[in-house]
Backbone as JSON, one array per atom type, in Angstrom:
{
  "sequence": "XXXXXXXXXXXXXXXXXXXXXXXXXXXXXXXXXXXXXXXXXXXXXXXXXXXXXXXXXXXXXXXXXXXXXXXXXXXXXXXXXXXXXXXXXXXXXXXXXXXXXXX",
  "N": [[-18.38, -3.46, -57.97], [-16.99, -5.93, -59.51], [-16.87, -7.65, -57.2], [-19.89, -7.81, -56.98], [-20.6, -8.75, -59.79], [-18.65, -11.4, -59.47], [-20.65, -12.57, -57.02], [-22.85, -12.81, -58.3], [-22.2, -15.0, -60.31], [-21.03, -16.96, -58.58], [-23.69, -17.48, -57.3], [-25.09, -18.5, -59.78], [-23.71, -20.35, -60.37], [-24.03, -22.56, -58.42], [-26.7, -22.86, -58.09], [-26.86, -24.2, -60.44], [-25.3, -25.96, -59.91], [-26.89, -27.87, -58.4], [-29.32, -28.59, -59.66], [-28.13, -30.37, -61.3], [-26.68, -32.03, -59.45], [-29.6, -33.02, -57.81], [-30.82, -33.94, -60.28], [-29.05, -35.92, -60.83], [-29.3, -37.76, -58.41], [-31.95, -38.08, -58.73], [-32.33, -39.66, -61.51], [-30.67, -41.81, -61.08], [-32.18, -43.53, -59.13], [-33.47, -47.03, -58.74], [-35.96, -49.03, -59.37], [-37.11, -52.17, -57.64], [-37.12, -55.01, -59.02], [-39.42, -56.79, -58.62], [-41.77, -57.3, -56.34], [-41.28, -58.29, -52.89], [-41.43, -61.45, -51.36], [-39.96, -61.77, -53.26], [-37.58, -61.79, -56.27], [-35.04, -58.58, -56.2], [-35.8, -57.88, -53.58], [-36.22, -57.69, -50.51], [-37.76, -59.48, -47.87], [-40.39, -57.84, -45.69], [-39.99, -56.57, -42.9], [-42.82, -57.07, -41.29], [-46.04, -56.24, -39.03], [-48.28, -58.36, -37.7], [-49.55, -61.78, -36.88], [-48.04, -63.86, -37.04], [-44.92, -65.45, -36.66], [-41.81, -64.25, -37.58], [-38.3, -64.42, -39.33], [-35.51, -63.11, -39.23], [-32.48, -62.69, -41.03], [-29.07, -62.09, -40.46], [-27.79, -58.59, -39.4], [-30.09, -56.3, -37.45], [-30.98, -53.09, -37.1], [-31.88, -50.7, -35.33], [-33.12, -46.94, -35.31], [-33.41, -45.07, -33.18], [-36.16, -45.42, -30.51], [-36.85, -48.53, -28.91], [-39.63, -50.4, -28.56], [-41.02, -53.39, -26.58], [-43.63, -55.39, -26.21], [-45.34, -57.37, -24.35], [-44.8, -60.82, -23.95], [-41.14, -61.59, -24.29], [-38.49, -63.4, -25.75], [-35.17, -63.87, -26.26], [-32.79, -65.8, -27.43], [-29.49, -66.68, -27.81], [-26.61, -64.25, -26.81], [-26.74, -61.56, -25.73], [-26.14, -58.2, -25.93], [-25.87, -55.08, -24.52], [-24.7, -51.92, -24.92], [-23.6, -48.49, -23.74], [-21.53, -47.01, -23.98], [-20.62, -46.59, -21.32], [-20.21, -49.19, -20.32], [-18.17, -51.7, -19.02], [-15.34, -53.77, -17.62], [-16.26, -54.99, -14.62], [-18.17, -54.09, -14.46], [-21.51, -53.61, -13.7], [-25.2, -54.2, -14.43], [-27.76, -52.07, -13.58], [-31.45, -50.81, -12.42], [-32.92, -47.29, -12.38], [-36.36, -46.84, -10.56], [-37.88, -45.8, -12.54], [-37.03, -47.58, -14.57], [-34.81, -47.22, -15.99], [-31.74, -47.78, -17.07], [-28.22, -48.12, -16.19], [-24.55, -48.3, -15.99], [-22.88, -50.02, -12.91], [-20.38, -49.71, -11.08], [-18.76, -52.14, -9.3], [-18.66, -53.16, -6.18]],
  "CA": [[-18.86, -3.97, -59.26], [-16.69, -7.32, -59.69], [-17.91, -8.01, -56.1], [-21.54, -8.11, -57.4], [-20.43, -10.09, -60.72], [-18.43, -12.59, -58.74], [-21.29, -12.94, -56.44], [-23.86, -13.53, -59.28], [-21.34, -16.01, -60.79], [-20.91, -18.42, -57.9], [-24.75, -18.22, -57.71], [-25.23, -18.86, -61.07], [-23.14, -21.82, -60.24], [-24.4, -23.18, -57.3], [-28.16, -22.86, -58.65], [-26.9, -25.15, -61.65], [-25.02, -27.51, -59.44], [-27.94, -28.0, -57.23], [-30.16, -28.74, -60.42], [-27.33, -31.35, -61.76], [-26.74, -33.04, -58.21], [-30.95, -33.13, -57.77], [-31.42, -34.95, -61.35], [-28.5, -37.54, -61.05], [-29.96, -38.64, -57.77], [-33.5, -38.77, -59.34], [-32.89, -40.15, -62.34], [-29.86, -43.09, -60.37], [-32.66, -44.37, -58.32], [-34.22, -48.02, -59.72], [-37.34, -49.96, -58.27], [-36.82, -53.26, -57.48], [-37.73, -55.67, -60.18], [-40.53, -57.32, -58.01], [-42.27, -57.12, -55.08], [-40.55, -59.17, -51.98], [-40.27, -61.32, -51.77], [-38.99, -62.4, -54.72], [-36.66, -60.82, -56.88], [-34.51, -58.27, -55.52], [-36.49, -57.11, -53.07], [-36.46, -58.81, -49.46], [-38.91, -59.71, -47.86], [-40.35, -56.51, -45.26], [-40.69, -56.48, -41.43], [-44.14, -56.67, -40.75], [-46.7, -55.93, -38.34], [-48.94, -59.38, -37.34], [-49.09, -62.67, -35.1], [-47.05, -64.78, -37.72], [-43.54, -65.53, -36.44], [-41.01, -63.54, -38.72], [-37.26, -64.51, -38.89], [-34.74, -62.24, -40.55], [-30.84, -63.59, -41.38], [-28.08, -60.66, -40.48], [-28.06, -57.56, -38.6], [-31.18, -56.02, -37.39], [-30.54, -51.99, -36.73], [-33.18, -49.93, -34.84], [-32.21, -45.94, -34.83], [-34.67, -44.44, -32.08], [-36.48, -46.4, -29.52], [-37.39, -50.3, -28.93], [-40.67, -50.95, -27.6], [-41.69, -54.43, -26.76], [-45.1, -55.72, -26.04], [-45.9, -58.64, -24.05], [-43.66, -61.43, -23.68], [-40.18, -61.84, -25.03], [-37.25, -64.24, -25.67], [-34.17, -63.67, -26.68], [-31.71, -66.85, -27.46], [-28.05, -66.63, -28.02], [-26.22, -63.17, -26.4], [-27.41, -60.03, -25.34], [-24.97, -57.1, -25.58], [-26.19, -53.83, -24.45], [-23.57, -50.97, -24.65], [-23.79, -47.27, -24.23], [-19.87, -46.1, -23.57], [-19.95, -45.98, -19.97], [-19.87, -50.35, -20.0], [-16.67, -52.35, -18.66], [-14.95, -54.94, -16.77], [-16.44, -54.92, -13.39], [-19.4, -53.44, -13.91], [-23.1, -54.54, -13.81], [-26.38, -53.0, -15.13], [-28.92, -51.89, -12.86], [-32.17, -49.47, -13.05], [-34.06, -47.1, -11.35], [-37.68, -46.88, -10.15], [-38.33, -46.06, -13.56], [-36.62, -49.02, -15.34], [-33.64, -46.86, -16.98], [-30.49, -48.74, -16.89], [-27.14, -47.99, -15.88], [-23.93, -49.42, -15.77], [-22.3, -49.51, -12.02], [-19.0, -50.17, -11.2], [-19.05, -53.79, -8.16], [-18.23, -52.76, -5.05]],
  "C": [[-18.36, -5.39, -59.52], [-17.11, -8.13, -58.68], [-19.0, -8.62, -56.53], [-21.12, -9.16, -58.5], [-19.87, -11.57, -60.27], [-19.62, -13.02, -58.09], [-22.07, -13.89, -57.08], [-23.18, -14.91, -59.95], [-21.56, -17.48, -59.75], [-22.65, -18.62, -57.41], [-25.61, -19.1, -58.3], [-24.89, -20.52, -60.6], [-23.65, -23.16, -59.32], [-26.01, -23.36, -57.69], [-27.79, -24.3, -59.91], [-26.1, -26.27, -60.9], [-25.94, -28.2, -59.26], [-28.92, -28.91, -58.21], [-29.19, -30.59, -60.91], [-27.32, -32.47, -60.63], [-28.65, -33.5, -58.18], [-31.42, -33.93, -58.93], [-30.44, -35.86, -61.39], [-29.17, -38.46, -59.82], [-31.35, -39.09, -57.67], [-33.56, -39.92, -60.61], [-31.18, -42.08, -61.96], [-30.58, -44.08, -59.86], [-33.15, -45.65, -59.39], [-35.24, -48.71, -58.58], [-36.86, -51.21, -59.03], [-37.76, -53.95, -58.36], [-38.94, -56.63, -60.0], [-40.95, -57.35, -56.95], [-41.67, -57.98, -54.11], [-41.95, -60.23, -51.86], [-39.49, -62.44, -52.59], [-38.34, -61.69, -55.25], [-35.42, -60.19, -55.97], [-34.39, -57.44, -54.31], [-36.61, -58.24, -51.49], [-37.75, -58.37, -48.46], [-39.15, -58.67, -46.42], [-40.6, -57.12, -43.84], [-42.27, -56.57, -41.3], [-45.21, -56.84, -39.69], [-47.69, -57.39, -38.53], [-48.39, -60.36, -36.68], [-48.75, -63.45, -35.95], [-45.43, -64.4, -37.15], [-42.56, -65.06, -38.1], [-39.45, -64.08, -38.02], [-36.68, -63.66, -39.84], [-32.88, -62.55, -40.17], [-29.73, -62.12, -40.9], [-28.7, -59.71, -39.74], [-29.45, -57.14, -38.82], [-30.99, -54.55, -36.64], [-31.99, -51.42, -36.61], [-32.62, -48.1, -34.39], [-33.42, -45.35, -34.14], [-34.81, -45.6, -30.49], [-36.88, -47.65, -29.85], [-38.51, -50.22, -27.83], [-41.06, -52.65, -27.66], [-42.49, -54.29, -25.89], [-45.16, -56.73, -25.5], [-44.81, -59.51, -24.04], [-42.41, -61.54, -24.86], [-39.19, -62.76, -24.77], [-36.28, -63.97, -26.53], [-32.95, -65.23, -27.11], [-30.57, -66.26, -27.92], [-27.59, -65.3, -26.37], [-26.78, -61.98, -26.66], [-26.17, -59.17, -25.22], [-26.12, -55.36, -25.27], [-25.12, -52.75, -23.97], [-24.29, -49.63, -25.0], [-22.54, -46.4, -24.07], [-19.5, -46.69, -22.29], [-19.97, -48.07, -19.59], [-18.73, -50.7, -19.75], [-16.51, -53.42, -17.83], [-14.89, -54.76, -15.44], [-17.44, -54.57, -12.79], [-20.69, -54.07, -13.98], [-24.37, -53.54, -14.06], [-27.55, -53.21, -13.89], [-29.89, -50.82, -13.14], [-32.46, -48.99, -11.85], [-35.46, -47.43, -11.54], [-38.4, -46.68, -11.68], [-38.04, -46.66, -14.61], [-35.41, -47.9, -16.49], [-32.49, -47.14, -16.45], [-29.41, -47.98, -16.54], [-25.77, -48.7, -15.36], [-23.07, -48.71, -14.18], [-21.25, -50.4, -11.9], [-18.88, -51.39, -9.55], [-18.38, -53.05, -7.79], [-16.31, -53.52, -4.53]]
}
């Protein structure tokens, strides 16, 4: 019997957190006071053959496809753990990289 009432209790509770957490992060959010890019709203990645530059980090979580030619200026870092001092990147037959350790 207190079993069952405890139970219902931390239901109870957890049902009304859930409701509390769910409306502060609905009613926290704000839209940006104008469209990019002006205001505080920057200006978006987008898709066409206009040259785009963007200032500060540029984070990609998945894959990178490029298309057609590319250039890179400055440094290139590509790390996945297994990089170090001595080693060099090579692929196989199907262009996936690996770092090997110089003979």
């Amino acid at each position: 019997m207190i079993l069952n009432n405890l139970k219902k209790i931390t239901s109870t509770i957890l049902v009304i957190a859930s409701f509390i957490f769910g409306a502060n992060i609905i009613y926290s959010w704000t839209a940006p006071s104008g469209t990019p890019p002006t205001a505080d709203a920057p200006t978006p990645i987008n898709i066409g053959p206009n040259t785009q530059l963007k200032t500060g980090a540029f984070g990609i979580d998945g894959n990178f496809l490029v298309v057609g030619n590319t250039a890179f200026t400055g440094k290139i870092k590509i790390a996945d753990g297994s990089q170090g001092a001595g080693k060099y990147l090579t692929s196989d037959k199907d262009g996936n990289a690996t770092w090997k350790q110089l003979p």
